[in-house]
C-alpha positions as CSV (number, residue, x, y, z in Angstrom):
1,X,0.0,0.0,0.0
2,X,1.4,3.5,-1.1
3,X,1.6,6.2,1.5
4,X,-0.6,8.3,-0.1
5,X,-2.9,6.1,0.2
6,X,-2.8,5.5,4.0
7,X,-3.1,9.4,4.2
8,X,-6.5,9.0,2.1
9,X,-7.6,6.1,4.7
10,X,-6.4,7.7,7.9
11,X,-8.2,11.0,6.7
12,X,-11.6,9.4,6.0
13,X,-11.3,8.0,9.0
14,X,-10.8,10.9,11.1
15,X,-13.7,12.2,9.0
16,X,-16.0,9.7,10.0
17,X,-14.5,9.2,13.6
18,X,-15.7,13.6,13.8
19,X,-19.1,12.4,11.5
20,X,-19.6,10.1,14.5
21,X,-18.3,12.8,17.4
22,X,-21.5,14.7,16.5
23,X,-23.9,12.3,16.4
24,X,-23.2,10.6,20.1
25,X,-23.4,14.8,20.9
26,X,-27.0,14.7,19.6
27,X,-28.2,11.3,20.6
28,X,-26.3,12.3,24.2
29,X,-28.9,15.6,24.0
30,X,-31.6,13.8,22.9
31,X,-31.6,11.6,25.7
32,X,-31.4,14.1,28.1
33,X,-34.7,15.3,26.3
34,X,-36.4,12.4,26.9
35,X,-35.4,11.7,30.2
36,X,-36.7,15.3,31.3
37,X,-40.1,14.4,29.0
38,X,-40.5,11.3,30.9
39,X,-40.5,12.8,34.3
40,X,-42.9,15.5,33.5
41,X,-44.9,12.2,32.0
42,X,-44.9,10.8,35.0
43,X,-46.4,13.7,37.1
44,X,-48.9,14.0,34.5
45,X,-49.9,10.6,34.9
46,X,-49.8,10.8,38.6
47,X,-52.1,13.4,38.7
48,X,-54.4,12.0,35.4
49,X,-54.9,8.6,37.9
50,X,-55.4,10.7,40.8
51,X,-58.3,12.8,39.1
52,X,-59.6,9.3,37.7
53,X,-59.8,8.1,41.0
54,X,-61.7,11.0,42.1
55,X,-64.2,10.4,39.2
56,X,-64.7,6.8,40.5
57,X,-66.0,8.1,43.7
58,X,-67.8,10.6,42.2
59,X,-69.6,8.3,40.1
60,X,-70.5,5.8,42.6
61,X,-71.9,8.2,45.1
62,X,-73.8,9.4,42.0
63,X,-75.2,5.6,41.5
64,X,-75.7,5.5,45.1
65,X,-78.2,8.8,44.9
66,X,-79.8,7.4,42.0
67,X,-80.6,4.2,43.4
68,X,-82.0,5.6,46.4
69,X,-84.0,8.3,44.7
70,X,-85.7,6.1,42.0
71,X,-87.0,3.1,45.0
72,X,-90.9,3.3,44.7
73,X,-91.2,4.0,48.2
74,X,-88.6,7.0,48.4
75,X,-91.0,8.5,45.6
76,X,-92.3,10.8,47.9
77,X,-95.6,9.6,48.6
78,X,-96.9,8.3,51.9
79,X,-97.1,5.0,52.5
């Protein structure tokens, strides 16, 4: 192999080795990204199951007042 042509290799490798520098910089950002995303993901769905759970017992006292109002003998007239 001529040494001109080692040059060529060790140059396109440097190229690529600084090609690849960059993208580990941006796949290193975009994970810090994500990881800050999942957090707030995760207090959103802390608070999503909390308000679900809230619903839940809003909807059973709900059934509960609807079962009592629509007895026949809880309609109000005397027995």
């Amino acid at each position: 192999m001529e040494p001109h042509e080692v040059d060529t290799i060790i140059r396109h490798l440097a190229a690529t080795l600084r090609k690849q520098d960059g993208i580990n910089d941006d796949l290193r950002t975009c994970i810090l990204e994500q990881r800050e995303f999942n957090r707030q993901q995760g207090a959103i769905n802390e608070r999503l199951t909390a308000a679900i759970e809230r619903l839940d017992i809003t909807q059973a006292r709900i059934e509960t007042l609807l079962t009592r109002w629509a007895r026949p003998e809880d309609n109000g007239r005397d027995a």
